[in-house]
N, C-alpha and C positions, 0 to 999 in steps of 0.2 A: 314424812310429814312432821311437822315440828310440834313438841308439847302444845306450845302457847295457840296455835291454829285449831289443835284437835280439843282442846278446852275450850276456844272459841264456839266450835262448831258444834259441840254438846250444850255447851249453853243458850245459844240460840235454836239450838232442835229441841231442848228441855222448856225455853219460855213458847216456841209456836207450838209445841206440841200439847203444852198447859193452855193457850189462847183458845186454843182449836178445839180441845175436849172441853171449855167454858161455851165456847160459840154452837157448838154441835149438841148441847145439853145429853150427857147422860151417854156418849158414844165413846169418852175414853178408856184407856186400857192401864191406866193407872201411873204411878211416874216414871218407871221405865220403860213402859210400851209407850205413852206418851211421848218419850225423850226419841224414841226409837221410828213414830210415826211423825215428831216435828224434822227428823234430817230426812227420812225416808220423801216427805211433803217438800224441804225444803230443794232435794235432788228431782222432785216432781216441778216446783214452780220453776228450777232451771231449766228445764227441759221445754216446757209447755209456753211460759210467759213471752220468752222471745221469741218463739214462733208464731205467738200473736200479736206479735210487732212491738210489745210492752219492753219497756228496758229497765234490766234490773242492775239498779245502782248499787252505789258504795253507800258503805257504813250499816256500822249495826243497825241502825231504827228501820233500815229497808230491806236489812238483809232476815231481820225476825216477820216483819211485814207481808214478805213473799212467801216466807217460809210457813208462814202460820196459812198463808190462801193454798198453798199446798198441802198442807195438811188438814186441813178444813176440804177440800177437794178426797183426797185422799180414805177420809172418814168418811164422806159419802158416799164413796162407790164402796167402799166395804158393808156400812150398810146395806147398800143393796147385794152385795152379794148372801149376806148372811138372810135377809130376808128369801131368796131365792131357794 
């Protein structure tokens, strides 16, 4: 993997993972569990979006976009586990 991709890829799991712990009020993990649950969300929305027939484009604005609905996903069901 080359430098310039895996800086990419942090930096869009660092902003979905800041969007997600804004949208989910009061469920993030700080800015490295954050950074940790926007790639973790953003490997969740690759997985899930296109098997609901959603296609996930090019360029960063859609690639934080996804990434942040996956980790917004992502923070939900951990809530619910920690509620459990």
């Amino acid at each position: 993997m080359e430098f310039t991709s895996l800086l990419a890829m942090l930096l869009v799991g660092a902003i979905a993972g800041w969007l997600s712990g804004k949208i989910m009020e009061g469920r993030g993990f700080g800015l490295f569990g954050n950074i940790v649950v926007g790639i973790v969300g953003a490997f969740l929305a690759g997985l899930i979006f296109p098997a609901l027939g959603f296609a996930v484009g090019g360029g960063l604005l859609s690639s934080i976009l996804f990434a942040t609905a996956g980790a917004v996903i992502l923070l939900f069901l951990i809530g619910l586990i920690r509620r459990g």
